[in-house]
TORKOL-4160 file (C-alpha; in steps of 0.2 Angstrom, whole numbers, padded with zeros to 4 digits, m for minus):
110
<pt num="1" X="0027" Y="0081" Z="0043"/>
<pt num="2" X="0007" Y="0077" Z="0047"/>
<pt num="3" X="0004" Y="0063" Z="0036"/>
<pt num="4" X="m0014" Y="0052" Z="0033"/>
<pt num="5" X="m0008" Y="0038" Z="0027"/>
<pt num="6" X="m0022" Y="0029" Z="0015"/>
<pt num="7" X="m0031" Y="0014" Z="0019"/>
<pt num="8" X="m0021" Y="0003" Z="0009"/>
<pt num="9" X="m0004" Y="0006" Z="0017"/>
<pt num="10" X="m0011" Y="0011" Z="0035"/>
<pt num="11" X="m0006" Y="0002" Z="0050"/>
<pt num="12" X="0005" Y="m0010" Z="0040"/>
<pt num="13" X="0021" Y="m0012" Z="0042"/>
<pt num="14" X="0028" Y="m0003" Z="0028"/>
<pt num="15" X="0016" Y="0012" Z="0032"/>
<pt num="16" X="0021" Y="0013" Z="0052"/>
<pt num="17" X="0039" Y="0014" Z="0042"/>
<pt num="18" X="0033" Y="0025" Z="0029"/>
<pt num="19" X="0024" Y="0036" Z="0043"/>
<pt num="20" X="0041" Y="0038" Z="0056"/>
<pt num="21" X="0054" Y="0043" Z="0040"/>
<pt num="22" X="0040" Y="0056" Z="0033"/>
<pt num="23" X="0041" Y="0063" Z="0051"/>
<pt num="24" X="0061" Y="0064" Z="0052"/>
<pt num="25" X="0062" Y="0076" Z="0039"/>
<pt num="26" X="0062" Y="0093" Z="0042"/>
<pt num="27" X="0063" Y="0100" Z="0025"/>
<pt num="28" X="0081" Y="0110" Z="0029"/>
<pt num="29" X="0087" Y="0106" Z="0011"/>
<pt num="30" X="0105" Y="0098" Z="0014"/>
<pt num="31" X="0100" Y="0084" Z="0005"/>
<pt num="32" X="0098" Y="0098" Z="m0012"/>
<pt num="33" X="0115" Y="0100" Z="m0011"/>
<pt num="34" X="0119" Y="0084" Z="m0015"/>
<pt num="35" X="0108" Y="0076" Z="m0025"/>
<pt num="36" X="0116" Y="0075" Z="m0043"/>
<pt num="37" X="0096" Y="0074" Z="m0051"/>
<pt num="38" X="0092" Y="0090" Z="m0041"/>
<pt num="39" X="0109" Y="0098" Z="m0047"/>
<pt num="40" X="0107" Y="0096" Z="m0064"/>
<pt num="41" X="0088" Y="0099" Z="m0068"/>
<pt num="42" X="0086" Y="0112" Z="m0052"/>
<pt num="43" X="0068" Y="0108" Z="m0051"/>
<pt num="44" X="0063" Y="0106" Z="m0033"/>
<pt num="45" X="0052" Y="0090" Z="m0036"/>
<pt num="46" X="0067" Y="0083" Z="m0044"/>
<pt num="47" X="0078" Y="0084" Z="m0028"/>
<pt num="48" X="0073" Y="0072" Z="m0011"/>
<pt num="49" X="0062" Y="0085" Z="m0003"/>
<pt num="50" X="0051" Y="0087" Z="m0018"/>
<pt num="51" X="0050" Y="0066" Z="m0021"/>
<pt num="52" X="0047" Y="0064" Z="m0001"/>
<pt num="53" X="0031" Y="0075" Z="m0004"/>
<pt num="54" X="0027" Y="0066" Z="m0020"/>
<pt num="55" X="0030" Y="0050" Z="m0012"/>
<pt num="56" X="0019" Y="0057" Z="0004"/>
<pt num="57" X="0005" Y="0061" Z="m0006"/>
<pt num="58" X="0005" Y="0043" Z="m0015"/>
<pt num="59" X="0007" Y="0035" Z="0000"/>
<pt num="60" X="m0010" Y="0044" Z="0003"/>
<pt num="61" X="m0019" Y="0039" Z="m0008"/>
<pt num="62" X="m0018" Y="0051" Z="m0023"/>
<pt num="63" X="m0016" Y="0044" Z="m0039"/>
<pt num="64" X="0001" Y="0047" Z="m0046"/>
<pt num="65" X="0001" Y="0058" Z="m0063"/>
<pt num="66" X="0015" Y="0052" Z="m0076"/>
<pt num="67" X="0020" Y="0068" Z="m0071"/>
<pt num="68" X="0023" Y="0064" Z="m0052"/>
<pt num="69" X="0030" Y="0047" Z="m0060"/>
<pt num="70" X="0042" Y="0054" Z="m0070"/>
<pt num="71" X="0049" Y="0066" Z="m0055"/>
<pt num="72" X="0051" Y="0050" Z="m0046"/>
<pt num="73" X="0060" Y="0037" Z="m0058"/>
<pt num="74" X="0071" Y="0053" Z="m0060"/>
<pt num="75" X="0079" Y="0046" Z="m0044"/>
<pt num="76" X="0096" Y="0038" Z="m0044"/>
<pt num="77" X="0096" Y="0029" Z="m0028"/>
<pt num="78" X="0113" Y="0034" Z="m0025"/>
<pt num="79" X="0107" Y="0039" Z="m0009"/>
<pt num="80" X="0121" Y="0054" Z="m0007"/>
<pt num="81" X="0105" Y="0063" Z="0000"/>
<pt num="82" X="0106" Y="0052" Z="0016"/>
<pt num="83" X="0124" Y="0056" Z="0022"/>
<pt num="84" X="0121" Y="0074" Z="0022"/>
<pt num="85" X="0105" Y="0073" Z="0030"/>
<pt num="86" X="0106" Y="0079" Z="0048"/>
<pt num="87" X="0091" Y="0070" Z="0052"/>
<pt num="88" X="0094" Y="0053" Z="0046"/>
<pt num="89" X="0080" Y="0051" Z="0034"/>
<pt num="90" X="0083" Y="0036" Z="0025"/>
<pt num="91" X="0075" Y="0044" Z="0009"/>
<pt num="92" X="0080" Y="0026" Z="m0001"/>
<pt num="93" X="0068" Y="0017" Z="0011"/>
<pt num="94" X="0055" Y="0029" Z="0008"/>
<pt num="95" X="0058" Y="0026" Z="m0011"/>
<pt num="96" X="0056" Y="0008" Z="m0010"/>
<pt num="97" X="0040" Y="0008" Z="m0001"/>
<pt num="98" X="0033" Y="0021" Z="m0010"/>
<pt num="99" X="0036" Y="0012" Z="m0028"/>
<pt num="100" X="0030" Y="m0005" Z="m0018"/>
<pt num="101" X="0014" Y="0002" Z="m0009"/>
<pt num="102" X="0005" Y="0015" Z="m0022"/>
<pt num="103" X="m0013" Y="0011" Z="m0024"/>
<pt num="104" X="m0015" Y="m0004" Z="m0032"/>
<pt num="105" X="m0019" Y="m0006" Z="m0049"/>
<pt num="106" X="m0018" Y="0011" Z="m0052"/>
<pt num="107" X="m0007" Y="0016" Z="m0068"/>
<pt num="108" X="m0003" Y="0034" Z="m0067"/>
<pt num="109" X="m0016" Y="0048" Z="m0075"/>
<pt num="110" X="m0009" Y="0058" Z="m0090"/>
């Protein structure tokens, strides 16, 4: 996935990171099947490969909406994505970073 990552987050540490997980996914949808979120609300940004895009776009630089925020702290963390995944993203990570690193100082628009 071709990501540019923003000025606040590129070249660190956390974006080189951010940067090589983005590119290990491949959008095949295993992950849909067992994401318990995604099962339950069937809404595609509520499922790992609509929160790596979410989580890609905040990374940058968009401003999230509360929208985007609330598709996001819909995550469990149980990380059942991650064993089904054949490319080992480690979606978790990509959480972590993405709640760590958003713009600064920027509370979500309505």
């Amino acid at each position: 996935m071709h990501t540019e990552l923003a000025p606040f987050i590129k070249g660190t540490p956390d974006g080189d990171e951010a940067q090589a997980i983005l590119r290990a996914c491949v959008h095949c949808g295993f992950c849909t099947a067992t994401c318990p979120t995604y099962q339950l609300l069937g809404d595609e940004l509520d499922g790992p490969r609509g929160r790596i895009y979410l989580n890609k776009k905040v990374l940058e630089g968009q401003r999230p909406t509360a929208k985007t925020q609330q598709h996001l702290d819909r995550c469990l963390t149980c990380r059942a994505c991650e064993t089904t995944c054949p490319s080992g993203v480690r979606y978790s990570r990509l959480a972590d970073i993405g709640r760590a690193g958003g713009p600064a100082g920027q509370a979500p628009r309505a």
